[in-house]
Legacy VTK file of the C-alpha trace (Angstrom):
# vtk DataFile Version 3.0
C-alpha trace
ASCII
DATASET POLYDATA
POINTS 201 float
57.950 -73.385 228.979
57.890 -69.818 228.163
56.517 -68.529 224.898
59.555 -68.080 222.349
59.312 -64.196 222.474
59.406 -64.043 226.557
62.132 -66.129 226.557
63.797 -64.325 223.967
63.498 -61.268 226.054
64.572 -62.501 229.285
67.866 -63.958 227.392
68.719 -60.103 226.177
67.529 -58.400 229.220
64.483 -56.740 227.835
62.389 -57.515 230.867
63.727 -58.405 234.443
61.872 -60.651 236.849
61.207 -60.661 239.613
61.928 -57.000 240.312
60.143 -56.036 236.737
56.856 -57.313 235.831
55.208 -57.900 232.351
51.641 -58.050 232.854
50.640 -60.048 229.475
50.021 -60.151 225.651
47.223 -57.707 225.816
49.745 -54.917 227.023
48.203 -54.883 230.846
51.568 -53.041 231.512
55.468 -52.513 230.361
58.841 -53.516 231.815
60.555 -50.877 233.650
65.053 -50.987 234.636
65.522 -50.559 237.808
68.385 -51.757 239.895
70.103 -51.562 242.316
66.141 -52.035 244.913
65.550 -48.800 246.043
66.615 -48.326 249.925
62.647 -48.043 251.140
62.059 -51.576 250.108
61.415 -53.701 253.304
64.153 -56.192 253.301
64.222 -59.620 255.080
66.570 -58.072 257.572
64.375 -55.719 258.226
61.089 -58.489 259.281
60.904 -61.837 261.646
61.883 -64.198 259.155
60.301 -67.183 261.183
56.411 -66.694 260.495
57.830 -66.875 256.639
59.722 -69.579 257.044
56.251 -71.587 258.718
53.769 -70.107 256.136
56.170 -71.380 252.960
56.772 -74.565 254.839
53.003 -75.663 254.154
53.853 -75.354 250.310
56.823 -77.466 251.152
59.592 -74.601 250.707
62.499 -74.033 252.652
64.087 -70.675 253.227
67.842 -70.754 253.505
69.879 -67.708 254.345
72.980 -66.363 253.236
75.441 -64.196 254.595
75.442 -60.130 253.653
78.070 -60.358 251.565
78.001 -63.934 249.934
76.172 -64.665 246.232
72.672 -66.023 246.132
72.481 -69.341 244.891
69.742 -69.954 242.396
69.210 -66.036 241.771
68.150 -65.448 237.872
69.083 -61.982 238.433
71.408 -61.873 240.592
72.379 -58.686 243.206
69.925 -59.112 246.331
67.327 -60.693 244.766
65.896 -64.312 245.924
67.254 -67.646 244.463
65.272 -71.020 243.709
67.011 -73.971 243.720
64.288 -76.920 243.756
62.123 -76.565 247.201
65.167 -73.556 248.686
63.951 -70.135 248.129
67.691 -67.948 249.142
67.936 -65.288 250.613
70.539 -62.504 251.793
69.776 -60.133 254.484
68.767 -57.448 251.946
66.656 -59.106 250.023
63.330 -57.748 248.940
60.680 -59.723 250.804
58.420 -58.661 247.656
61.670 -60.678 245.563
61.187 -63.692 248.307
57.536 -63.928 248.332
57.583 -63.802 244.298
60.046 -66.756 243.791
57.980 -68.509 246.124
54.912 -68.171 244.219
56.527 -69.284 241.322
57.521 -72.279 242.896
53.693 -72.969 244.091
52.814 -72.148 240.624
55.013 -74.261 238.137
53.637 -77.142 237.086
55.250 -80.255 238.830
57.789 -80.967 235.840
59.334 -77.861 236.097
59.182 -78.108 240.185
60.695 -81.393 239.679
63.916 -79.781 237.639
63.578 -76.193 238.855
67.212 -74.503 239.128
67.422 -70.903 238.895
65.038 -69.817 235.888
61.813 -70.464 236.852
60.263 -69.827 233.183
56.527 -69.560 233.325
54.099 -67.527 230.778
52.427 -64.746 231.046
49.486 -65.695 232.708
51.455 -67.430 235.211
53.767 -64.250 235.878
50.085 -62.461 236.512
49.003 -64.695 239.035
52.558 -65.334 240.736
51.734 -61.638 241.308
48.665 -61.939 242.873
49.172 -65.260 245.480
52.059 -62.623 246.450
49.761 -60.386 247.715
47.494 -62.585 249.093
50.288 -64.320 251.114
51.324 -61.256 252.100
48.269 -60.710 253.748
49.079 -63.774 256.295
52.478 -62.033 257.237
52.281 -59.703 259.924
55.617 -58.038 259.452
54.732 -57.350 255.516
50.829 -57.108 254.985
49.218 -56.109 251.629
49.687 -52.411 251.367
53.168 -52.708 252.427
53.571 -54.789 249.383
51.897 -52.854 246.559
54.454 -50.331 247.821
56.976 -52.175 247.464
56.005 -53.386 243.775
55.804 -50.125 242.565
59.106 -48.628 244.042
60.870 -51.295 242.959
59.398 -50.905 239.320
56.314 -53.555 238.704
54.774 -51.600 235.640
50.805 -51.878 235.485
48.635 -50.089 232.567
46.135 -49.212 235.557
49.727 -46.982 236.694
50.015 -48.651 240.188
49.654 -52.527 242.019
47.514 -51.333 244.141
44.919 -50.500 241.214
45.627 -53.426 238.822
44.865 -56.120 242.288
41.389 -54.126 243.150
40.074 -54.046 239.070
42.419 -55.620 236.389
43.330 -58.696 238.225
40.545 -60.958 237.802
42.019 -63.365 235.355
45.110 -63.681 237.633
42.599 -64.735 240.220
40.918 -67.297 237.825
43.902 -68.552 236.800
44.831 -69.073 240.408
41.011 -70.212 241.161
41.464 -73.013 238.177
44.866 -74.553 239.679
43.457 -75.292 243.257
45.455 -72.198 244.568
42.730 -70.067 245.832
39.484 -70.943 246.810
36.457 -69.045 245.942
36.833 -66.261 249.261
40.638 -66.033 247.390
42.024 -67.271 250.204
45.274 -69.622 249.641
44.509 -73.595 249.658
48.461 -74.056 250.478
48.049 -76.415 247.546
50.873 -76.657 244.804
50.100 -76.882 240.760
49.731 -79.832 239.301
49.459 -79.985 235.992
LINES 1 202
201 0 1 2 3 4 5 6 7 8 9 10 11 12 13 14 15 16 17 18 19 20 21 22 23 24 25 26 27 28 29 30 31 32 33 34 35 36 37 38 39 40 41 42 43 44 45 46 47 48 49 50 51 52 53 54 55 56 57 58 59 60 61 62 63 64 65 66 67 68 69 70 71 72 73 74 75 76 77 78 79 80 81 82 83 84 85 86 87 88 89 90 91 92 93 94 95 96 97 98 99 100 101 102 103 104 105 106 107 108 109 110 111 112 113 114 115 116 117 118 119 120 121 122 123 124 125 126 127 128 129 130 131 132 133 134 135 136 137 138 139 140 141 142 143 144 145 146 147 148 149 150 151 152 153 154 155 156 157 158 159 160 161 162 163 164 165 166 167 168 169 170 171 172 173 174 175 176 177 178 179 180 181 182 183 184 185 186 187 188 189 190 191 192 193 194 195 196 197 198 199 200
């Protein structure tokens, strides 16, 4: 469950995930409003869907897509951004792929109760939100439409706040306990590569 302050603050909209990110207690960065995504966000319309669809299906995850103009089911936020509703990440055509490829990394990283009853909010702390972040990236990295850099991009037009003042900086120095934390659950190995393994405990 989420710490009684984060939760707090998602309930009154003082930080917005996925599209928002607070990077931890020790003030590693600072939500940031912005909605509605900013046109130069790649968009699932915008890549080949089906490579996604195989590299989430290892985890177990399904994609399911919506039409344009239809609500998302299992969307915390609502607007374009990416649903969970237990193993479904949906999807609309304009949906951020950085908003898919987040909600799927929560899903990898919630521990199996919360898998096991996930609708919609998909909770989490802080140092789970940091490495959701980072297995992002690193499945980025497998996707040939999307890639890392394309990503970082993406996180910081769309309004990811890090103290280090961009993605790209807080994944190449201020991201190693996101990487341990990763490293600890069986999600990386030690060349960070993904194990396509889901959390546990």
């Amino acid at each position: 469950m989420l710490d009684a302050d984060l939760q707090e603050a998602r309930r009154v909209g003082k930080i917005r995930l996925p599209d928002q990110i607070w990077q931890g207690k020790e003030s590693k960065g600072k939500p940031m409003s912005r909605t509605p995504p900013p046109p130069q966000v790649l968009t699932v319309a915008q890549v080949d869907l089906g490579p996604i669809r195989e590299l989430l299906s290892r985890y177990g995850l399904r994609c399911e897509l919506t039409g344009a103009a239809a609500p998302i089911p299992g969307s915390f936020w609502g607007e374009s951004e990416a649903g969970l509703i237990g193993d479904r990440v949906w999807l609309r055509p304009d949906t951020p792929v950085h908003s898919l490829l987040h909600e799927a990394c929560h899903y990898i990283c919630m521990s199996r109760a919360r898998r096991d009853r996930l609708h919609t909010d998909a909770g989490g702390d802080y140092a789970e939100e940091n490495a959701v972040c980072y297995l992002q990236l690193l499945l980025a990295a497998e996707i040939e439409d999307v890639g890392v850099q394309r990503l970082l991009s993406d996180m910081d037009a769309w309004g990811y706040s890090f103290r280090l003042g961009s993605a790209a900086a807080w994944f190449a120095e201020d991201a190693a306990d996101a990487r341990q934390w990763l490293f600890d659950q069986g999600l990386i190995d030690a060349q960070r590569r993904p194990t396509y393994r889901l959390r546990q405990a």
